[in-house]
N, C-alpha and C positions, 0 to 999 in steps of 0.2 A: 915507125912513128916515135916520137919522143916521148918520154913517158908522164905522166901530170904533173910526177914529184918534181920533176927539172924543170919543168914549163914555174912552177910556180916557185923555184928557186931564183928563177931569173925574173919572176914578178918581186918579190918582194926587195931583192939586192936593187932593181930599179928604181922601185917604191922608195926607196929610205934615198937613194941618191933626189928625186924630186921631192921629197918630203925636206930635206935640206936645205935643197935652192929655196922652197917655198916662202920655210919659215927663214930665212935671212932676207928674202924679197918684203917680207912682210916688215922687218924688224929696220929697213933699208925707208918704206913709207908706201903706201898704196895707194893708188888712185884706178878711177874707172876707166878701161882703156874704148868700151864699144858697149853697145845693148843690144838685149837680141828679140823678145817678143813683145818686152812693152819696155820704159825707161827705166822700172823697175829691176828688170832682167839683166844685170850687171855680167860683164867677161873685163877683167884685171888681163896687165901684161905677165901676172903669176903664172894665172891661167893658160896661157900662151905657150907660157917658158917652160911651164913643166912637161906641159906635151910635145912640145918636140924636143925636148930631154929624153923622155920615155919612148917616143918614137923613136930617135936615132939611135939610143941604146940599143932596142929589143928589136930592131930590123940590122942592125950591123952584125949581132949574134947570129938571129934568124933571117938572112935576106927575102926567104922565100914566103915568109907568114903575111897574111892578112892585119889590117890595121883599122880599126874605129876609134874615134876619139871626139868626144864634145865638140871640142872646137875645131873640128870638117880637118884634122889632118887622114881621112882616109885613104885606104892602101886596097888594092883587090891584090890576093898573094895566088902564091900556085900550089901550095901545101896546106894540109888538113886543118891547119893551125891557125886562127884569127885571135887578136888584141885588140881587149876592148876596154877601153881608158876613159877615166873621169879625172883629169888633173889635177881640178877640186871640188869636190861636192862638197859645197856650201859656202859658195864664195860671196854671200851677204855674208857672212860669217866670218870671213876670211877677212874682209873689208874691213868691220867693225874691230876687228880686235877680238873675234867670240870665239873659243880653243875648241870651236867644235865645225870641225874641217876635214878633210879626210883626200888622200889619192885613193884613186880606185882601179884596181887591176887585174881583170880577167883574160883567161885563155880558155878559148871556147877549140873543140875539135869538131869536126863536121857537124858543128852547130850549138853541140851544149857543151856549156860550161865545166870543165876540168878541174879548173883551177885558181884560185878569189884570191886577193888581199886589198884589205882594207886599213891604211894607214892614216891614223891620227897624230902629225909630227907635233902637234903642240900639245898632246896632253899623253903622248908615249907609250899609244896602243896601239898596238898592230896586231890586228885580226887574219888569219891565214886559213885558209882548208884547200884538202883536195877530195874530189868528188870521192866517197866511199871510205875514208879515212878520219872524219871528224874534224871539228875545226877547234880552233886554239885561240887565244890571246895571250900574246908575248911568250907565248911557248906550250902555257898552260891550258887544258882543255875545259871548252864551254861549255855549257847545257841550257837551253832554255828552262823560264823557270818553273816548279810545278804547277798543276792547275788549280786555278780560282775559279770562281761565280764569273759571271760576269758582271755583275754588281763590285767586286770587287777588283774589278782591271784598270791596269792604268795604260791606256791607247796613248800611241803614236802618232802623229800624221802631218801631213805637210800641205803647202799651198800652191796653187797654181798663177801663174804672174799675169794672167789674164783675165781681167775683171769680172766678166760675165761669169766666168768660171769659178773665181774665188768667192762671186756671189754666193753660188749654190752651194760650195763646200762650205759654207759658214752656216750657211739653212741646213743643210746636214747635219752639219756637229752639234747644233742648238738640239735637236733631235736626241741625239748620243749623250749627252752630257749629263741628261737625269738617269742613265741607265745603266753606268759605270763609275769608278773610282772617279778618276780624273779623267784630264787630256793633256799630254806635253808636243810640242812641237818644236824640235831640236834643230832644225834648218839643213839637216844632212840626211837624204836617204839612206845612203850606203850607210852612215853611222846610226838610222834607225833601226835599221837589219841587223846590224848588229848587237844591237840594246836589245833586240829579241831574243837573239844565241846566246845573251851572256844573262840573261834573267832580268834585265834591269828595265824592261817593257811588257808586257800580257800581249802585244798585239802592233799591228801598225799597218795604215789603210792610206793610200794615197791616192789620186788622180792626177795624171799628166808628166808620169813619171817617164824619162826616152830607159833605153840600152841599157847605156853606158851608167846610169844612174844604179841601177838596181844588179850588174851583171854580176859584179866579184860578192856584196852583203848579202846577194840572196843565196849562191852558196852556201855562204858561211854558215848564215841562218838553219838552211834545209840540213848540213852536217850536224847542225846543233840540237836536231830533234823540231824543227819548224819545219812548216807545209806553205807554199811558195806558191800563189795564180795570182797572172796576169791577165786580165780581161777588160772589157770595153765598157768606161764607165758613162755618168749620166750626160757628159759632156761631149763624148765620142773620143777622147782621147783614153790611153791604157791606165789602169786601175790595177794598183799592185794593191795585194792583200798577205799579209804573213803572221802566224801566229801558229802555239805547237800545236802537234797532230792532234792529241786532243781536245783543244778547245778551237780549234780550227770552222768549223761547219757553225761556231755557235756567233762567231765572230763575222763571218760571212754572209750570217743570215743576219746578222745585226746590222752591215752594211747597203744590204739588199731593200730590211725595211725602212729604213730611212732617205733611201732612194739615190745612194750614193751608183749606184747599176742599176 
């Protein structure tokens, strides 16, 4: 079997190749190519271009590996080995002009994740771990950061582009919002995970998050001293939770009482 270090050698030299095309697709002019749950749910021909970049990249390497990817280029392989791609997480973000975008790229081996990068090409961060080895930004290693109150946290979280859905997360956070610092909502999963590894978040709670959204920043995250579940939220779709191990349980039970699970 290949070993994590090389799996995520060839995630990140991928990574920086569609983080190029990205940001020149972008600097070229944007428009909405398709929708996907609601009119809101925007996919760019960005989005497209970067995944089967990354696909034909990391299958002419590895012909044999497994492929997931956002936008349905899936692959069933014959080796231990499966890629799981977000082209770009945040592509309301991407659209707008907002430098908070990311590729996202993991190698998962008979199931879990080995391997993360999370590449930010517009603001020139690139987040990397391998499972067991800690995780880094731009070479330098992360930490989550130490514990607070939870009176003093600043949460993370995101929105679901389905109305009924985004209903109740909004009834939820009305909830949360006397009981913590703040709340930011950055428009990137994968680059809230990693706002968690790097200190720059207490916390970060979403519902309706797929895979490919969360596979390579929860990595990073859980390298960086964070604790990492996936569960079924109030809506019946998955419900990512992350924040460090210790303040982990406090965070969760925060989510639980407001009804967010």
């Amino acid at each position: 079997m290949t070993a994590p270090e090389q799996l995520l050698d060839l995630a990140l030299r991928v990574a920086r190749q569609a983080g190029e095309r990205v940001v020149e697709m972008r600097r070229q002019g944007v428009s909405v190519a398709a929708t996907k749950t609601s009119e809101v749910d925007v996919v760019t021909g960005a989005d497209r271009a970067s995944e089967e970049l990354i696909r034909e990249v990391v299958l002419a390497e590895r012909p044999a590996d497994g492929f997931v990817g956002e936008e349905g280029a899936d692959r069933a392989g014959t080796s231990r080995v499966q890629w799981i791609v977000d082209p770009i997480d945040g592509t309301v973000n991407y659209l707008y002009g907002l430098p908070l975008y990311a590729v996202s790229i993991a190698a998962a081996v008979d199931g879990q994740v080995v391997a993360g990068v999370v590449l930010n090409p517009a603001a020139g961060e690139e987040y990397a771990a391998v499972r067991g080895a800690g995780a880094t930004c731009n070479g330098t290693p992360v930490r989550v950061r130490p514990f607070v109150s939870l009176q003093q946290s600043l949460l993370g979280t995101g929105f679901n582009y389905e109305e009924s859905v985004r209903t109740r997360q909004g009834q939820a956070l009305a909830r949360v919002l006397p009981r913590i610092r703040d709340i930011r909502r950055l428009g990137s999963c994968a680059l809230d995970l990693c706002a968690v590894a790097s200190g720059h978040l207490d916390a970060f709670v979403e519902e309706g998050v797929h895979l490919w959204d969360h596979a390579a920043g929860a990595l990073v995250a859980q390298e960086a001293g964070a604790r990492v579940e996936v569960t079924t939220g109030a809506s019946g779709r998955d419900l990512i939770i992350c924040a460090p191990e210790e303040s982990f349980d406090t965070f969760r039970g925060l989510a639980r009482d407001v009804g967010m699970f």
